[in-house]
C-alpha positions, 0 to 999 in steps of 0.5 A: 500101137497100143496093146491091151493084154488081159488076162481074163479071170471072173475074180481077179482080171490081170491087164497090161497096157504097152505102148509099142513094146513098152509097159506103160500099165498094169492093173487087176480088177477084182469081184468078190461076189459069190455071183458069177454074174455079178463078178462078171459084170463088175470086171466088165465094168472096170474093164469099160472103164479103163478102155474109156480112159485110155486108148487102145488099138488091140486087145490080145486075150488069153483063149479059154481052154478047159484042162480036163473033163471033171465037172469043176473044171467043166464049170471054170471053164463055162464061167470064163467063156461068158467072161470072155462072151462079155469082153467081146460084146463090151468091145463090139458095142462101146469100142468098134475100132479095137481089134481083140485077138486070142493066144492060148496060155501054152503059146504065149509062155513057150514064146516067153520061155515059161516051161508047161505041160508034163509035171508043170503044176499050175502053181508052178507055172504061175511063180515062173510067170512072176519070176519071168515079170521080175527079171524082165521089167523089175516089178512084183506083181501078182500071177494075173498081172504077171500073165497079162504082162506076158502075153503082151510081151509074147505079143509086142516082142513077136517072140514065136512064129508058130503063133499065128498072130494075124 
């Protein structure tokens, strides 16, 4: 079975493709505009592409989930649920026979053994996610390829039961 993970961001999308439990790919797409629209639609774009080129059975998508009730992370959090909104369209319309599932990011690195919450800043976080793509697979990717690779790992290896995967 082929996994894709994604890592979903409107500037720079981590994916990772795994072939049962192997990584066979990894990438980033990047959006430089201004426009959130127009980022959006030049991941999808990118992202349409590679599902063109390559087979793929399941999308495991990291959940959207807003940190807190400021008004900048309020609009972080808007712009990646349209993201996410365009992702599950894109899938419906052009690939009906993929399947996408959702893992919030707390999940998928307890499962890896990626330390969060309390006194865990996000910049923290994000080296240990490099670190953790180091030591497993030997490769130097940045933070959003490092998070697609471990939600895929999270996901091929079944490495938690408390996440409810299907």
């Amino acid at each position: 079975m082929r996994i894709l993970a994604i890592d979903a961001s409107t500037k720079s999308t981590g994916i990772a493709l795994f072939d049962d439990i192997k990584l066979i790919k990894y990438d980033c797409f990047t959006a430089g505009s201004s426009d959130l629209v127009k980022r959006i639609q030049k991941i999808i774009a990118s992202l349409n592409t590679f599902l063109s080129e390559n087979q793929v059975d399941k999308i495991i998508l990291e959940e959207v989930r807003p940190e807190d009730n400021n008004f900048q992370n309020l609009k972080t959090h808007k712009a990646l649920m349209y993201l996410q909104a365009a992702i599950t369209f894109l899938v419906h319309e052009n690939f009906p026979k993929v399947k996408i599932e959702y893992v919030y990011p707390s999940e998928w690195r307890r499962a890896c053994g990626i330390r969060t919450g309390r006194g865990m800043r996000r910049e923290m976080v994000k080296i240990e996610d490099i670190s953790f793509v180091k030591e497993k697979y030997l490769i130097d990717v940045n933070d959003d390829i490092a998070d697609a690779i471990g939600i895929g790992h999270a996901y091929v290896n079944k490495l938690d039961n408390e996440i409810n995967w299907e």
